[in-house]
C-alpha positions as CSV (number, residue, x, y, z in Angstrom):
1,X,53.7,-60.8,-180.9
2,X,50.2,-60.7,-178.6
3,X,50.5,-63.2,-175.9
4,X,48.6,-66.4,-176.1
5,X,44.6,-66.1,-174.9
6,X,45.3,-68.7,-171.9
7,X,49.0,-66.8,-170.6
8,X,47.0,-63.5,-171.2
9,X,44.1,-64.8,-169.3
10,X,46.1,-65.9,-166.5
11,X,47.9,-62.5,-166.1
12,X,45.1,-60.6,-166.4
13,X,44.1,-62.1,-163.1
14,X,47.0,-62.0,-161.2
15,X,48.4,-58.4,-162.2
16,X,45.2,-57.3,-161.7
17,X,44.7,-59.2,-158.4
18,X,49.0,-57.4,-157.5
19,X,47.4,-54.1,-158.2
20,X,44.5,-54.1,-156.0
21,X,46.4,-56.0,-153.5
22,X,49.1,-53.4,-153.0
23,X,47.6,-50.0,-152.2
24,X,45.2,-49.8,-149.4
25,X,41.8,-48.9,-150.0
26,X,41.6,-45.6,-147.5
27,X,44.5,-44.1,-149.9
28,X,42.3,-45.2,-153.4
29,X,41.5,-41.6,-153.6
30,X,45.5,-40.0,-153.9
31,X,46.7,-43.2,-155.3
32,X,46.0,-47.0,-156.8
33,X,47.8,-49.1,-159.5
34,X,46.6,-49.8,-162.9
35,X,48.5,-52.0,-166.1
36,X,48.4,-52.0,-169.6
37,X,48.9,-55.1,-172.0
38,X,50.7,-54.6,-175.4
39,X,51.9,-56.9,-177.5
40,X,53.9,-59.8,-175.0
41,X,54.6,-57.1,-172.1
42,X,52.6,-55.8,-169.2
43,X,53.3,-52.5,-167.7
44,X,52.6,-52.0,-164.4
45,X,51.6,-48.1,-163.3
46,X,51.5,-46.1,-160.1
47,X,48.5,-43.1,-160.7
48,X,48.4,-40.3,-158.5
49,X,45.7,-38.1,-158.2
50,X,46.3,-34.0,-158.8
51,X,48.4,-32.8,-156.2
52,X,48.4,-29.3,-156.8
53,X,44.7,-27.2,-157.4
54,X,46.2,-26.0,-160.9
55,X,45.8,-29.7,-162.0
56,X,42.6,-31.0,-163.4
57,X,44.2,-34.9,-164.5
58,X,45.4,-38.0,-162.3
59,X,49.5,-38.5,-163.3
60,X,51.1,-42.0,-164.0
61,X,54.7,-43.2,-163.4
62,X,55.2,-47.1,-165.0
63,X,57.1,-49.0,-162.3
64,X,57.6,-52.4,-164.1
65,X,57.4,-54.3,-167.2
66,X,57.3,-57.8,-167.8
67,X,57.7,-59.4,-171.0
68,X,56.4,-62.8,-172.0
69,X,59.5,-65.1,-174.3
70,X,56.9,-67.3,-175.8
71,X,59.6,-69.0,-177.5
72,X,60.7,-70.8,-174.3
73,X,57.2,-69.7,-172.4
74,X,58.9,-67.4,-169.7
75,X,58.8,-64.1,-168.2
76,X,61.7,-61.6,-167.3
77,X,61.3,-58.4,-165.2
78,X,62.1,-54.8,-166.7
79,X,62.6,-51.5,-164.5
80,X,63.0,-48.2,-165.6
81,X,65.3,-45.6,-165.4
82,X,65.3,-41.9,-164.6
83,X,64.6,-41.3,-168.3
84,X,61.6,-43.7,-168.8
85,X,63.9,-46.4,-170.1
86,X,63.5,-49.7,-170.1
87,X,66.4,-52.4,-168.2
88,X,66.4,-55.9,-167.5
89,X,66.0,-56.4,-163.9
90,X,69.3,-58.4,-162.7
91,X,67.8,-59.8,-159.1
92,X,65.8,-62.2,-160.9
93,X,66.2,-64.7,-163.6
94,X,63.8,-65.5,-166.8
95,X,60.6,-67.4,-165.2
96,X,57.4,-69.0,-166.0
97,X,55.8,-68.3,-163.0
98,X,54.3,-64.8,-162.9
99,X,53.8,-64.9,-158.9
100,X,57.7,-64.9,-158.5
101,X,58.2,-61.7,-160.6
102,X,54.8,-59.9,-159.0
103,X,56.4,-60.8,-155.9
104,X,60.0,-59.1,-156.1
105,X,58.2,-56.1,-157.4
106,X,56.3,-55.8,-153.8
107,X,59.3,-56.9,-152.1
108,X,61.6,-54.9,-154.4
109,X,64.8,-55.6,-152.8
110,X,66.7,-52.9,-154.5
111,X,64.5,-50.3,-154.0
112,X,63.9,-50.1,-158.1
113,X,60.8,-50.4,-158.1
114,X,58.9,-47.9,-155.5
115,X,62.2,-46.0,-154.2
């Protein structure tokens, strides 16, 4: 189910406002942040830019994943695994506000989320 206009509105502005937020600008060259919206999750990304001169394309890792419950109007954190797989992230419970979650991905206690 697509997230409502307003909740999809809303995170929009604040993923986008995490990803720009969390890689310094000098470093926007090798690296940034991007997400992608599907149904009721966002996926957040880390892109790199072509490390080696044999590669022509930018590579992408997804970091996080947080998917809207619109039946009780919360959120809950995902992280993956070694094999792309999605897990519910145990450090923090179901919430409906979006700054929380954005904010244990950048403090990512566990090191899940950026190693």
């Amino acid at each position: 189910m697509p997230l409502p206009i307003l909740v999809k509105t809303l995170v929009e502005k604040k993923v986008d406002e995490f990803c720009k937020k969390r890689v310094p600008a000098h470093v926007l060259d090798k690296v940034n942040l991007s997400y992608k919206i599907r149904g009721n999750s966002v996926t957040i990304f880390e892109n790199r830019a072509p490390w080696r001169p044999d590669m022509k394309e930018w590579t992408s890792m997804a970091i996080a994943q947080i998917r809207y419950d619109g039946k009780i109007g919360k959120w809950t954190l995902y992280c993956a695994d070694r094999n792309n797989r999605w897990h519910k992230y145990e450090g923090l419970l179901p919430t409906k506000n979006i700054d929380q979650i954005l904010a244990e991905i950048d403090r990512d206690p566990t090191g899940i989320f950026w190693g």
